[in-house]
C-alpha positions in Angstrom: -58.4 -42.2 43.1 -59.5 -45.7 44.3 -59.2 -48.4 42.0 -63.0 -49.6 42.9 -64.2 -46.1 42.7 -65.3 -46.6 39.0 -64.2 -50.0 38.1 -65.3 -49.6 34.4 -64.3 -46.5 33.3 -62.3 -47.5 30.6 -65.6 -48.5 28.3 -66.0 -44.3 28.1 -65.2 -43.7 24.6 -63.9 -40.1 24.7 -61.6 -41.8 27.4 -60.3 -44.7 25.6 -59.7 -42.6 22.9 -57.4 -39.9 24.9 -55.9 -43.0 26.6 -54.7 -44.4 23.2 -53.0 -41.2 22.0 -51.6 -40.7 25.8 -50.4 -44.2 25.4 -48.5 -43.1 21.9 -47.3 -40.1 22.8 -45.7 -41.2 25.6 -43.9 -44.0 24.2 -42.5 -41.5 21.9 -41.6 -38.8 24.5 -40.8 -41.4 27.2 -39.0 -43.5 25.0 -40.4 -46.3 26.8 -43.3 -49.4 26.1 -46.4 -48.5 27.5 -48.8 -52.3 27.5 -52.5 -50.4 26.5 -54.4 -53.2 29.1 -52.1 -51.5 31.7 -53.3 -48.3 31.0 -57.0 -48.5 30.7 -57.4 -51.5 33.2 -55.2 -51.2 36.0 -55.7 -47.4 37.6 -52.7 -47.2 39.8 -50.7 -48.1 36.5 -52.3 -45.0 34.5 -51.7 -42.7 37.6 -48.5 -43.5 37.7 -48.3 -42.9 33.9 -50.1 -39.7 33.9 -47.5 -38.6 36.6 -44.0 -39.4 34.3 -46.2 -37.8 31.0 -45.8 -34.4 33.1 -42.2 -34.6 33.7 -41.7 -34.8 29.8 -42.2 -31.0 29.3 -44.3 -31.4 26.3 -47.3 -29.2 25.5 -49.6 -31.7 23.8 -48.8 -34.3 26.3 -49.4 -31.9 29.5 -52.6 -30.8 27.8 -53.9 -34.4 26.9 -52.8 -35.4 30.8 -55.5 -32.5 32.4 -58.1 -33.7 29.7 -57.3 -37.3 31.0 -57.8 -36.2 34.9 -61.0 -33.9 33.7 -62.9 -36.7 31.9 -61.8 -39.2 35.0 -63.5 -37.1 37.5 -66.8 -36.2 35.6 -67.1 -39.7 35.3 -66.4 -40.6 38.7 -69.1 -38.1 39.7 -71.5 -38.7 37.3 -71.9 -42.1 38.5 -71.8 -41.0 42.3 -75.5 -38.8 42.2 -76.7 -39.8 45.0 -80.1 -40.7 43.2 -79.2 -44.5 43.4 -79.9 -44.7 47.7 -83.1 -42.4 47.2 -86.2 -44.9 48.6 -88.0 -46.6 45.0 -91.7 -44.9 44.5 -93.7 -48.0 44.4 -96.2 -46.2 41.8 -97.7 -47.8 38.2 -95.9 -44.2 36.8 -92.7 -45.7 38.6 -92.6 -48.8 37.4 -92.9 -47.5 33.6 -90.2 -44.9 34.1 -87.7 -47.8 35.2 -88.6 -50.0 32.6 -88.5 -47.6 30.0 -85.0 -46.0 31.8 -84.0 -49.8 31.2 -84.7 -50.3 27.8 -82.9 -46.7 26.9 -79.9 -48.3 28.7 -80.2 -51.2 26.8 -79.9 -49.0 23.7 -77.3 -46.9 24.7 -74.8 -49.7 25.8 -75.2 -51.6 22.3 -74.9 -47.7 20.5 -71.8 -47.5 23.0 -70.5 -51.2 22.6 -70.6 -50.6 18.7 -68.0 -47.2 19.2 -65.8 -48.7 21.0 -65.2 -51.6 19.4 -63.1 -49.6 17.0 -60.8 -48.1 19.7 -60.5 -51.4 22.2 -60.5 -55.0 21.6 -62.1 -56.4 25.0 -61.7 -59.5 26.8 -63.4 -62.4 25.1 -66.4 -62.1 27.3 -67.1 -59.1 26.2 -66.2 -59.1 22.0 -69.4 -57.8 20.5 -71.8 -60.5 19.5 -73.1 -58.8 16.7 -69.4 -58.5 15.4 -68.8 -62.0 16.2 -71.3 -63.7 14.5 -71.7 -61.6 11.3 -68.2 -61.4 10.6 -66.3 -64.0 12.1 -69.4 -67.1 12.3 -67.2 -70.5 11.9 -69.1 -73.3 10.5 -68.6 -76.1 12.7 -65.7 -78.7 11.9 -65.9 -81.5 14.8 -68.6 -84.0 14.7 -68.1 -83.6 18.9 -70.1 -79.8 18.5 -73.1 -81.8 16.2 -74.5 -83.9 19.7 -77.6 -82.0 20.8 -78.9 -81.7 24.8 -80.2 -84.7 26.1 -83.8 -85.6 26.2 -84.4 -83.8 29.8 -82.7 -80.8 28.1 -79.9 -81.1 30.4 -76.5 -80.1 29.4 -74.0 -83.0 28.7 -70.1 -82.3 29.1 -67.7 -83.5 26.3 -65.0 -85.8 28.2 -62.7 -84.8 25.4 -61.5 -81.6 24.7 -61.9 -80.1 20.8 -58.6 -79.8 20.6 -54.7 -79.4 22.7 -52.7 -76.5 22.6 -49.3 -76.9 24.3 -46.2 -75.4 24.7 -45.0 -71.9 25.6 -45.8 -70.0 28.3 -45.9 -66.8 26.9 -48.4 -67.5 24.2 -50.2 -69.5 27.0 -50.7 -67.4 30.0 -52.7 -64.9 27.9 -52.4 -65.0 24.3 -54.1 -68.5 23.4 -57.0 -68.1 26.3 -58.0 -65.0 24.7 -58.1 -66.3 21.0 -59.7 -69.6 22.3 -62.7 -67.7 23.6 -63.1 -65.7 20.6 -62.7 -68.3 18.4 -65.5 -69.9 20.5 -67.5 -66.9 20.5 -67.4 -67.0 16.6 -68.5 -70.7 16.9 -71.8 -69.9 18.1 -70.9 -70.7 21.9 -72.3 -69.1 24.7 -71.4 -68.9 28.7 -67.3 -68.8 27.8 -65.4 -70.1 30.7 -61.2 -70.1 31.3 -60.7 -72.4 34.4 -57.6 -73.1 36.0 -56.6 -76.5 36.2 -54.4 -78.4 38.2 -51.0 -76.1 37.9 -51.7 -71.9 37.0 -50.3 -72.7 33.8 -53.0 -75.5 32.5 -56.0 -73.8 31.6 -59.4 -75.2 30.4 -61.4 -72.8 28.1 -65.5 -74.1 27.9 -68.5 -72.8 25.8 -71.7 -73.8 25.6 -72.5 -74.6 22.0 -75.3 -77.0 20.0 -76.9 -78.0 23.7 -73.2 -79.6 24.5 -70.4 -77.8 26.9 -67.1 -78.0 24.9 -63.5 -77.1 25.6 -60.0 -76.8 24.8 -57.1 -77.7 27.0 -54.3 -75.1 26.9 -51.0 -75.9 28.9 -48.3 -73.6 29.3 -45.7 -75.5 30.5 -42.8 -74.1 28.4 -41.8 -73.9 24.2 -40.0 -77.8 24.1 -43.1 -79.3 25.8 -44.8 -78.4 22.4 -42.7 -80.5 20.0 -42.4 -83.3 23.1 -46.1 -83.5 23.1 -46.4 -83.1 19.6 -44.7 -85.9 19.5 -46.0 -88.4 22.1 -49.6 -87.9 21.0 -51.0 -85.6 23.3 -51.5 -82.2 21.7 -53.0 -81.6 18.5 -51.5 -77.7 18.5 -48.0 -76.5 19.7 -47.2 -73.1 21.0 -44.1 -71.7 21.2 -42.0 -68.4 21.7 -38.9 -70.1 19.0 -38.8 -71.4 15.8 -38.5 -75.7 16.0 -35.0 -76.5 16.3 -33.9 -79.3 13.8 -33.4 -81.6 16.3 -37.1 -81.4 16.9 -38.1 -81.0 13.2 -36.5 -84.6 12.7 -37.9 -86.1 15.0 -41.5 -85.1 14.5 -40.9 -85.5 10.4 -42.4 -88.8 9.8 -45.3 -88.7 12.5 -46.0 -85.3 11.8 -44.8 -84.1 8.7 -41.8 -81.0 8.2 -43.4 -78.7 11.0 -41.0 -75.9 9.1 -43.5 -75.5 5.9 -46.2 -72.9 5.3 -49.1 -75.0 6.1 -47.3 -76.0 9.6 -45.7 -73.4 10.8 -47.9 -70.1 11.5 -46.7 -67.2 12.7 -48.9 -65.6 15.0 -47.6 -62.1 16.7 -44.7 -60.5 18.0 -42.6 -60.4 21.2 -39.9 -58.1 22.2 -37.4 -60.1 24.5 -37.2 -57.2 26.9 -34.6 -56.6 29.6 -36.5 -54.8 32.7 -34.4 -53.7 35.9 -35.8 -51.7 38.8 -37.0 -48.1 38.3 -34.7 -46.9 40.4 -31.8 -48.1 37.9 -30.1 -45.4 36.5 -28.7 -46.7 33.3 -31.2 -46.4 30.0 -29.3 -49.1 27.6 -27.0 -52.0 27.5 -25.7 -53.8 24.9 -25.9 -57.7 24.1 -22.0 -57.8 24.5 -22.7 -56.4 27.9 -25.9 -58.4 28.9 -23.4 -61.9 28.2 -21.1 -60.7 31.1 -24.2 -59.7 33.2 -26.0 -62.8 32.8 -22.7 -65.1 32.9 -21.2 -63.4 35.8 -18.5 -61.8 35.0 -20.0 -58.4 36.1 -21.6 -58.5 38.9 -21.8 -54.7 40.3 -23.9 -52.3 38.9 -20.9 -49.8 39.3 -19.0 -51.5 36.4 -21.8 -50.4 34.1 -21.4 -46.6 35.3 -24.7 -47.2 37.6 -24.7 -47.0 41.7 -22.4 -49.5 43.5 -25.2 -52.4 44.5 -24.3 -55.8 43.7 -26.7 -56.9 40.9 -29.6 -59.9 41.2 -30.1 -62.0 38.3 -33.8 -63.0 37.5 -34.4 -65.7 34.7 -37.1 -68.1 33.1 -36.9 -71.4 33.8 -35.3 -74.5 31.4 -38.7 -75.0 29.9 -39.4 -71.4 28.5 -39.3 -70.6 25.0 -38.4 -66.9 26.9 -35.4 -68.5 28.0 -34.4 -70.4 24.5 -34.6 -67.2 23.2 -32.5 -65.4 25.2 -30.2 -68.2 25.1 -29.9 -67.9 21.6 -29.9 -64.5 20.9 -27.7 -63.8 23.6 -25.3 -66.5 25.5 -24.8 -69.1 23.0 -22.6 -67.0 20.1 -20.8 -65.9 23.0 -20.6 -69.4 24.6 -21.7 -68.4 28.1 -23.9 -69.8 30.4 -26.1 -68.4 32.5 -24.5 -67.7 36.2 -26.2 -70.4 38.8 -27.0 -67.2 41.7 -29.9 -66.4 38.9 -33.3 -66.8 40.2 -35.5 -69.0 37.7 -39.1 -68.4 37.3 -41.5 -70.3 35.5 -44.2 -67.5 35.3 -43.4 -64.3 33.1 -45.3 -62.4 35.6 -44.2 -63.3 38.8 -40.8 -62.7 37.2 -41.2 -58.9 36.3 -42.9 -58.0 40.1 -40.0 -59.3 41.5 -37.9 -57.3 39.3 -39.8 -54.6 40.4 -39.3 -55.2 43.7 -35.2 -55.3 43.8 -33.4 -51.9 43.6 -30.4 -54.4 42.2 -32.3 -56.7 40.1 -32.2 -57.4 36.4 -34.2 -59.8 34.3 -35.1 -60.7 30.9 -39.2 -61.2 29.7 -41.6 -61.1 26.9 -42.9 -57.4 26.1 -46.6 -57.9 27.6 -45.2 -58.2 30.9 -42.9 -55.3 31.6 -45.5 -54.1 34.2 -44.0 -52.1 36.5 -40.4 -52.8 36.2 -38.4 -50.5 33.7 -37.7 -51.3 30.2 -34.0 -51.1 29.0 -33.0 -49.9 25.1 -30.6 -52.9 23.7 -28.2 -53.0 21.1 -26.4 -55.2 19.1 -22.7 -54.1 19.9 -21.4 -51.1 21.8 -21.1 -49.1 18.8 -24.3 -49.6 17.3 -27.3 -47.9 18.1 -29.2 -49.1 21.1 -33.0 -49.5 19.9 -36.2 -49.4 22.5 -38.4 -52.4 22.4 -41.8 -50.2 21.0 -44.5 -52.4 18.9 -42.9 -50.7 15.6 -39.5 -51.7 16.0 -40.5 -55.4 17.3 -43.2 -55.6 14.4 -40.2 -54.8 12.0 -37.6 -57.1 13.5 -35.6 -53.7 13.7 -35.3 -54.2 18.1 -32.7 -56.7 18.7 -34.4 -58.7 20.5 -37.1 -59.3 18.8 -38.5 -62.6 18.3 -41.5 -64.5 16.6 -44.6 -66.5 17.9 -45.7 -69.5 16.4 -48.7 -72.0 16.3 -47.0 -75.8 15.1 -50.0 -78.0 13.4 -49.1 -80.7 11.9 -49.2 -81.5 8.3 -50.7 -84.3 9.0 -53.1 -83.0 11.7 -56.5 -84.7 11.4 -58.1 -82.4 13.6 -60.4 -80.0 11.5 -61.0 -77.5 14.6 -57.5 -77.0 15.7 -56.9 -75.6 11.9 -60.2 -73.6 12.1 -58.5 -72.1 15.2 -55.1 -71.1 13.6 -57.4 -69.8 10.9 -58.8 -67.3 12.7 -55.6 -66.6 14.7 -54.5 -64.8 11.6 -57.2 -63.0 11.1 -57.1 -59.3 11.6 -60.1 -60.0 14.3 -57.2 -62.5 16.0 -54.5 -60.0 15.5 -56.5 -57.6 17.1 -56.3 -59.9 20.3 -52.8 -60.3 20.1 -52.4 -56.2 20.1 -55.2 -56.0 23.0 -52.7 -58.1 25.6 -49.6 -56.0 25.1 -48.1 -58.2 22.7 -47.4 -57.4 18.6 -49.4 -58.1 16.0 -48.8 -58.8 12.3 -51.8 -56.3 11.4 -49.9 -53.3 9.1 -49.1 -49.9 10.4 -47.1 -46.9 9.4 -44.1 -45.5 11.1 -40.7 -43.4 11.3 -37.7 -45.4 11.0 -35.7 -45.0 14.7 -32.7 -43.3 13.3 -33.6 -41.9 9.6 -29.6 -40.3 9.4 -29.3 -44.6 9.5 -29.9 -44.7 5.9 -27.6 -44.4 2.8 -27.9 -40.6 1.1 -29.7 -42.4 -2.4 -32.5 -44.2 0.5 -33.0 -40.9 2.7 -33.8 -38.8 -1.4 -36.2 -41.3 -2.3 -38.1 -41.8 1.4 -37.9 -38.2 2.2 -41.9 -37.8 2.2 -42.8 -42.2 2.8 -43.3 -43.7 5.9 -42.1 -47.0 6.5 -44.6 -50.4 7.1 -44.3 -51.9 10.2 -43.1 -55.1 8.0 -39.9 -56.5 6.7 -39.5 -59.4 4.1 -37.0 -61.9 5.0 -35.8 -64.9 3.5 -34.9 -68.8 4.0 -31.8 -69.1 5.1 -29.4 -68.6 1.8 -32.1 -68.6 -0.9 -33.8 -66.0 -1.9 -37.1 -67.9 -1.0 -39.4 -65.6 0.9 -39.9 -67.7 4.5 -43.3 -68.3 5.9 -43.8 -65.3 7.7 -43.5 -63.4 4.2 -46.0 -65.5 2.5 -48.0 -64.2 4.9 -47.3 -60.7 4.7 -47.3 -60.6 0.9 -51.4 -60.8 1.4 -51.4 -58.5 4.0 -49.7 -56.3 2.5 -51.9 -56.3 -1.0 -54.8 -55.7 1.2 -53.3 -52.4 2.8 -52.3 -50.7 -0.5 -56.0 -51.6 -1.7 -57.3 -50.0 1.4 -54.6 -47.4 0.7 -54.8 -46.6 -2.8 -53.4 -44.7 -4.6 -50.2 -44.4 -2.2 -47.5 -46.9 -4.1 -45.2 -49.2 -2.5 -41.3 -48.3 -2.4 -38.7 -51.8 -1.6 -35.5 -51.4 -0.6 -33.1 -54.6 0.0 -30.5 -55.3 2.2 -27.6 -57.8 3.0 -25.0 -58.6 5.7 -21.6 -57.5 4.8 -20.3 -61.4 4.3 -19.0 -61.0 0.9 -17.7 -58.4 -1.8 -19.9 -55.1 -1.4 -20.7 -54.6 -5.0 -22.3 -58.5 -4.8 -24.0 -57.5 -2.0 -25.5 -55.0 -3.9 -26.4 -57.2 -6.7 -28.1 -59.8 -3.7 -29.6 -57.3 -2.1 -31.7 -55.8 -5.6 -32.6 -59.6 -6.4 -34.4 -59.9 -3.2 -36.1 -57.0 -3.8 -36.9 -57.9 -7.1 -38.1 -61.3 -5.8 -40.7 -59.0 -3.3 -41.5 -57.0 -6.6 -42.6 -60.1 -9.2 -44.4 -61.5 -5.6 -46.8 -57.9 -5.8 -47.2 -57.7 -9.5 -48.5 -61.3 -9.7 -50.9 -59.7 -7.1 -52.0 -56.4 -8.4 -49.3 -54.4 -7.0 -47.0 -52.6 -9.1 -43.9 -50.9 -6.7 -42.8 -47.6 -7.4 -39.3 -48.8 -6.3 -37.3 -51.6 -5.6 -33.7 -51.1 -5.2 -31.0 -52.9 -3.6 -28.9 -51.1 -0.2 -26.1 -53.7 -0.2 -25.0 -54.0 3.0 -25.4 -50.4 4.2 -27.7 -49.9 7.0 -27.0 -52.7 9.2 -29.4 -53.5 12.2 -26.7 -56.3 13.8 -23.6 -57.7 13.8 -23.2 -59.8 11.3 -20.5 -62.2 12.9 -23.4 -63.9 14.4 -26.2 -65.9 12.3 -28.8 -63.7 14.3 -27.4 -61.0 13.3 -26.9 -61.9 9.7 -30.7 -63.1 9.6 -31.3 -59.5 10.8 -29.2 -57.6 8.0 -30.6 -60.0 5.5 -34.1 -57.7 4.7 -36.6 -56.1 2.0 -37.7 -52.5 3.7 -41.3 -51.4 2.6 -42.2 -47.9 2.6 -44.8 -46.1 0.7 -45.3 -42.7 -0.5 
């Protein structure tokens, strides 16, 4: 099937909606991540998809593959009639037909827009207006949007942009473009532009609004360029794929206020930190302890890992990306190793993961969205421990070892009223939307099975035996048992779910790492989720259960302070 041969098939909505459970049921079956842009936007992508979903052997999914092919083909030939090179009747009759024939259209593709919308957020360009403006319309903040056209009615440019976002590539390449233009969308602008600028990672994003082009200047140049402009004056917004380091918080606290309190620090999505090798790889997991003497050196044959004998390429992000903080930190720096100098360094995700793709012996590390055609690898924290696939659940619930937060950093002191209108809607569920649409994980509330239910203590599996578990976890400050900013978050989230879901009834379940005596881990691990429960209550919410798990069920090591953040969690199930 040629990819031009019906360009926009994906706005069908019987086929966006077999698409989405095609995309769920074979991560479940496949055991792999499946990006849902990749499948309805690239063709050659869902072909190749629609191939492996046969090789599963499952009923549903072989049935849901034909139905896939079937509504693909009447499609295709619907819109290939032949009417469209018949010779025009130049007739009065003719001329009504086609304008009536247009107005139907009309009809049909705002009807047809208004489905969809609830299966697919689009790009930015094509968000529905109606949606935009009567549920999202931002007042505007900047005196710069106030200046009407000129006299002549001419269209003036601003020479400064509404705000600066800086700082980490994998927010920036896709992720901030695509909540800029919405955001601008819900501002009232018109004609929404994302040019490229001087490098592929500085963008410009422009709209037309009040008789005045605006825009906002987005550079992706890496996670520490977000605190170092920060900094210097020249961003009002940093973007970045860690948490600040303290170096950084220090720095920035008396120009810019403690960028590690609620009103600075703003969690916006998800990432899985994924490890992607060739397809032709045969090994399905590796464990961190593993992935140090990969990445350091030490190993440097597939063989030694029980795969084929072919020596093995390292592929890495370059110095400036938060991608490569985080894999730094999560996975070198307990171990004290340092990435082996033969690794190739890239400083764009994507051009990272095609070459991946391209090198039977190759081996690389990247944010979730961008998997693409290499293949994804199961992780875990130790050799004994269970290795865990990288799926939106198990990153949305910090449960994937490798998972890692997103961040927006406005200052406390920020005097720009449109950069905190922007972060504003970044957390809305409209924004969150966005951040599911481009393969990354958003903070919007779903159900789901635990990976491993046998993980659980005996008293847990009794009272969960007909709940499923929310794709959140509460997690503290670093030894308090005061919720961190992410939580705050969650806690209204979460109230709006169980309205939304009533009368189902929350169930908490605390855990610790296994640092101290087990019965006080037990008493820790109930006050935290007591701490969730009196959080709820002052809310509305009255929990079914809150007990504590001690330090049962542990998702890490806890030797390491990751992996002790990790263990240190409140569960949320409800029944």
């Amino acid at each position: 099937m040629s990819p031009k041969s019906h360009k926009h098939i994906h706005y069908n909505v019987a086929l966006v909606d077999k698409l989405w459970n095609l995309k769920r049921l074979c991560e479940v079956h496949l055991k792999m991540h499946i990006p849902l842009n990749m499948v309805l936007k690239d063709e050659e992508y869902r072909s190749e998809l629609l191939e492996k979903a046969l090789t599963a052997n499952d009923d549903e999914l072989t049935s849901l593959v034909w139905e896939v092919r079937q509504l693909e083909d009447s499609i295709t030939s619907a819109s290939h009639t032949g009417e469209q090179f018949k010779p025009a009747k130049k007739t009065k009759k003719g001329i009504r037909l086609t304008r009536l024939t247009a107005v139907t259209c009309s009809l049909l593709l705002v009807l047809g827009g208004y489905l969809l919308r609830s299966f697919l957020p689009l790009d930015a360009g094509e968000v529905f207006v109606i949606q935009a403006i009567s549920e999202t319309r931002i007042k505007p903040a900047s005196s710069l949007t106030q200046t009407a056209a000129t006299a002549n009615g001419v269209l003036t440019r601003a020479t400064t942009p509404l705000f600066r976002v800086h700082g980490s590539n994998t927010v920036g390449e896709k992720l901030a473009p695509r909540l800029v233009e919405s955001y601008l969308m819900a501002r009232g602008g018109t004609n929404i532009k994302t040019e490229q600028g001087k490098t592929p990672v500085e963008k410009a994003v422009s709209a037309e609004i009040n008789g005045r082009v605006e825009f906002v200047e987005i550079h992706a140049h890496g996670s520490s360029t977000a605190f170092a402009d920060l900094l210097s004056g020249q961003a009002e917004l940093g973007m970045s794929s860690r948490r600040v380091k303290e170096q950084e918080r220090e720095l920035l606290l008396s120009k810019q206020g403690d960028l590690t309190e609620p009103g600075a620090e703003h969690i916006i999505g998800l990432d899985g930190l994924a490890i992607i090798v060739n397809s032709s790889n045969s090994l399905g997991s590796l464990s961190i302890p593993q992935l140090v003497k990969i990445f350091s050196g030490e190993i440097t044959n597939w063989s030694a890992l029980g795969g084929a004998d072919r020596p093995i390429n390292l592929y890495a992000r370059d110095e400036n990306s938060g991608t490569w903080d985080s894999f730094k930190s999560m996975v070198l720096e307990p171990s004290s190793a340092s990435i082996s100098l033969t690794a190739k360094r890239f400083e764009s995700s994507t051009e990272l993961s095609d070459a991946v793709a391209k090198d039977e012996g190759a081996i690389g590390f990247i944010g979730l969205p961008y998997v693409r055609r290499a293949k994804l690898l199961a992780i875990s924290s130790t050799k004994s421990s269970k290795a865990i696939v990288p799926t939106h659940f198990t990153v949305s619930t910090e449960d994937y070892p490798l998972a890692r937060r997103l961040y927006f950093y406005l200052p406390q002191k920020s005097t720009n009223s449109e950069a905190e209108e922007f972060v504003r809607f970044s957390a809305t569920e409209r924004g969150q939307s966005i951040v599911e649409d481009i393969g990354l994980v958003s903070q919007n509330i779903k159900t789901g099975q635990p990976f491993n239910n046998n993980f659980y203590p005996e008293e847990m599996r009794q009272l969960t035996n007909r709940s499923q578990r929310l794709s959140i976890n509460f997690r503290f400050k670093d030894g308090s048992d005061e919720l961190d900013t992410k939580s705050i978050s969650d806690l209204q989230r979460l109230v709006k779910y169980m309205e939304a879901n009533s009368p189902k009834r929350v169930q908490l379940f605390g855990f610790t790492d296994d640092e101290g005596a087990s019965e006080e881990n037990r008493e820790l691990s109930l006050r935290r989720a007591k701490v969730v429960e009196q959080q709820l209550i002052a809310r509305g919410i009255y929990p079914l259960v809150a007990r504590g798990m001690g330090d049962e069920a542990p998702l890490a090591s806890s030797k390491t302070e990751e992996g002790r953040r990790m263990n240190r969690r409140v569960e949320v199930w409800i029944l």
